[in-house]
C-alpha positions as CSV (number, residue, x, y, z in Angstrom):
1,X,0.0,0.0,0.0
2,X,1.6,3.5,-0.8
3,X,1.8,5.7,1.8
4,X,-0.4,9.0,2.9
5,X,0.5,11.4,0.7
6,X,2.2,13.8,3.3
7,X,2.8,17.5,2.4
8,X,5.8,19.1,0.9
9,X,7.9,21.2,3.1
10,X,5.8,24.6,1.3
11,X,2.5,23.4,2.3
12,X,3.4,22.1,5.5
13,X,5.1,25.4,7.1
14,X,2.7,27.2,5.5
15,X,-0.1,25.5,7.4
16,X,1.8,25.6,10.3
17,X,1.4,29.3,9.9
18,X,-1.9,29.3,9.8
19,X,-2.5,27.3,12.6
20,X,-0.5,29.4,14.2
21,X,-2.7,32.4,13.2
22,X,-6.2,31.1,13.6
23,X,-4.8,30.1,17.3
24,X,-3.8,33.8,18.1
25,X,-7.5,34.8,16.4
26,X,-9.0,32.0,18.9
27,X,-7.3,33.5,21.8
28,X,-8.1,37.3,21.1
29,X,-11.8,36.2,20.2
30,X,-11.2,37.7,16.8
31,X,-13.8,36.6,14.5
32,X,-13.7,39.3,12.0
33,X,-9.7,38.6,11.5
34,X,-10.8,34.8,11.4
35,X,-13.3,34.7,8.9
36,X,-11.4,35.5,5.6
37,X,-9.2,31.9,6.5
38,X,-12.6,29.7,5.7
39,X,-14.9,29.7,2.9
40,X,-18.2,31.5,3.4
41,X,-20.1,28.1,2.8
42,X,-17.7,25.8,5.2
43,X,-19.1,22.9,6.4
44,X,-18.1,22.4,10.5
45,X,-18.8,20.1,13.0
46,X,-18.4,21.1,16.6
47,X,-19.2,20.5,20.1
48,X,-22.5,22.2,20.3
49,X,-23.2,20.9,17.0
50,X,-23.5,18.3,14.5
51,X,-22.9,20.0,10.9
52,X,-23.0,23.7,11.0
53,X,-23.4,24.5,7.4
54,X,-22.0,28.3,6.7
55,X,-19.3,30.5,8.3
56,X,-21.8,33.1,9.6
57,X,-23.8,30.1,11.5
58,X,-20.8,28.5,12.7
59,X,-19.7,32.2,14.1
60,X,-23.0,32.2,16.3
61,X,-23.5,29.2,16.9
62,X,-20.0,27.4,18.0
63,X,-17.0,30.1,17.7
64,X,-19.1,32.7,20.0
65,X,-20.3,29.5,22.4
66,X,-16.4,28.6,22.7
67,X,-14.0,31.3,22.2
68,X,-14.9,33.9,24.9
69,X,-15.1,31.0,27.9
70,X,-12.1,29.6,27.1
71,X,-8.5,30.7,26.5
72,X,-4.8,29.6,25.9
73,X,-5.7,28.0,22.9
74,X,-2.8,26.5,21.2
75,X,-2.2,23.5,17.9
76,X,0.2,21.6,19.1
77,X,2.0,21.5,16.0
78,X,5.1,19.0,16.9
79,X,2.2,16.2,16.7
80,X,0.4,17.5,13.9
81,X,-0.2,15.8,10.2
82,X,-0.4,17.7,6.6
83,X,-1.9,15.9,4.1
84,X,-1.8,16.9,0.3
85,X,-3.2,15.8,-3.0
86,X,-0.6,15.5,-5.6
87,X,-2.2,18.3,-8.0
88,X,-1.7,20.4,-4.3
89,X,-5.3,21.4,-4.4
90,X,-6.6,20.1,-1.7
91,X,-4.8,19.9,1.8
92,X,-6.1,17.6,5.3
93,X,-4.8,19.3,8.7
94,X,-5.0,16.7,11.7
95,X,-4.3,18.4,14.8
96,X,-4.3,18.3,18.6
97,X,-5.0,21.5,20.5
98,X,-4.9,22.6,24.1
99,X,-7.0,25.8,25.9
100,X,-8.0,26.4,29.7
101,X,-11.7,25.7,30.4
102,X,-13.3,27.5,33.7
103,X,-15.2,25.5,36.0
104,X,-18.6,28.0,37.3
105,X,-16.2,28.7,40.3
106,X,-13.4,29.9,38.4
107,X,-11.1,27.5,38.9
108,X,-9.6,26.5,35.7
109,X,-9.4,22.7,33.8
110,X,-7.2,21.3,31.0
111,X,-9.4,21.4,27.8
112,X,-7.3,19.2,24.8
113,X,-9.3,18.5,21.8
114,X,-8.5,17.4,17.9
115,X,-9.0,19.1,15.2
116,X,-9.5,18.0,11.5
117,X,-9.5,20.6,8.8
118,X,-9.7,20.1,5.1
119,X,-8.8,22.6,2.8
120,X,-9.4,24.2,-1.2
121,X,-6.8,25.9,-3.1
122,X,-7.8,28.4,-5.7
123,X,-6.2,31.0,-7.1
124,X,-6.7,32.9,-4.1
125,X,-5.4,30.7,-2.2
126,X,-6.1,28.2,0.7
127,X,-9.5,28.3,2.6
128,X,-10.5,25.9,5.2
129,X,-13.5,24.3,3.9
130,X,-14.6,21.7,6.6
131,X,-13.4,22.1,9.9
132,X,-14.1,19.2,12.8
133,X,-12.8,20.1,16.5
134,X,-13.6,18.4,19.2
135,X,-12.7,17.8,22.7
136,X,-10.4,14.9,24.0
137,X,-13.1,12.3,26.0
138,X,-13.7,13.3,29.0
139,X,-13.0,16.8,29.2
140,X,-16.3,18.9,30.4
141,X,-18.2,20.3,27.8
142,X,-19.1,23.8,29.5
143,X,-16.8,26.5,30.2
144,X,-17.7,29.5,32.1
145,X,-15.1,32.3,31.4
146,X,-16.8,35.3,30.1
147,X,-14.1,37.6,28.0
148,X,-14.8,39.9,25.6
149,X,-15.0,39.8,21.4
150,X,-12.5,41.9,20.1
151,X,-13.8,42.1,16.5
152,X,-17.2,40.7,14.9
């Protein structure tokens, strides 16, 4: 059997980069500096969730339920996977991730989760077109930190 088709070095620091960026969006509760990294019509999964079709949907409905009652979010990128199609079109992002979560009494919780992202190349560039995150097992589902949205 041939093996995955891994990125070339390009692809792969390049979506290192942008994990890297999306992570510091995440952290600030930047949605409006997020958005222009997925298609308008991405298809997500998420914890509060099933499939969450549309970028403006899965703003309201998962990033605003997550970003402001969490923080620290990081990829950990020395255990994550780029995947690339030959014709480098399409590109499959598997990666773990770590934030704080807040227990109702403020006392704060490791929250690890996964993340699998699949992304379109145009001649625009790359946007994340399906995104899946989702906590580790048995890591609680609420967080109760309350910090403010820098950008819509």
């Amino acid at each position: 059997m041939a093996p995955l088709p891994a990125a070339d070095t390009e692809i792969e620091q390049f979506f290192r980069h942008w994990l890297e960026t999306f992570a510091g969006y995440v952290r600030e509760v930047d949605y409006a500096s997020a958005k222009p990294l997925f298609h308008p019509d991405v298809l997500a999964f998420g914890t509060h969730n099933d499939v969450i079709p549309g970028l403006d949907q899965w703003v309201a409905t998962q990033w605003d339920n997550v970003w402001p009652k969490t923080s620290d979010f990081r990829f950990v990128l020395e255990q994550t996977q780029v995947l690339a199609s030959p014709d480098g079109t399409m590109a499959i992002v598997i990666a773990p991730w770590t934030s704080t979560g807040y227990h109702s009494d403020g006392s704060t919780f490791p929250r690890p989760g996964r993340a699998t992202m699949v992304f379109a190349r145009n001649a625009d560039g790359w946007l994340c077109v399906h995104s899946h995150m989702s906590l580790n097992r048995g890591v609680p589902q609420v967080s109760h930190a309350n910090r403010p949205v820098k950008a819509w």
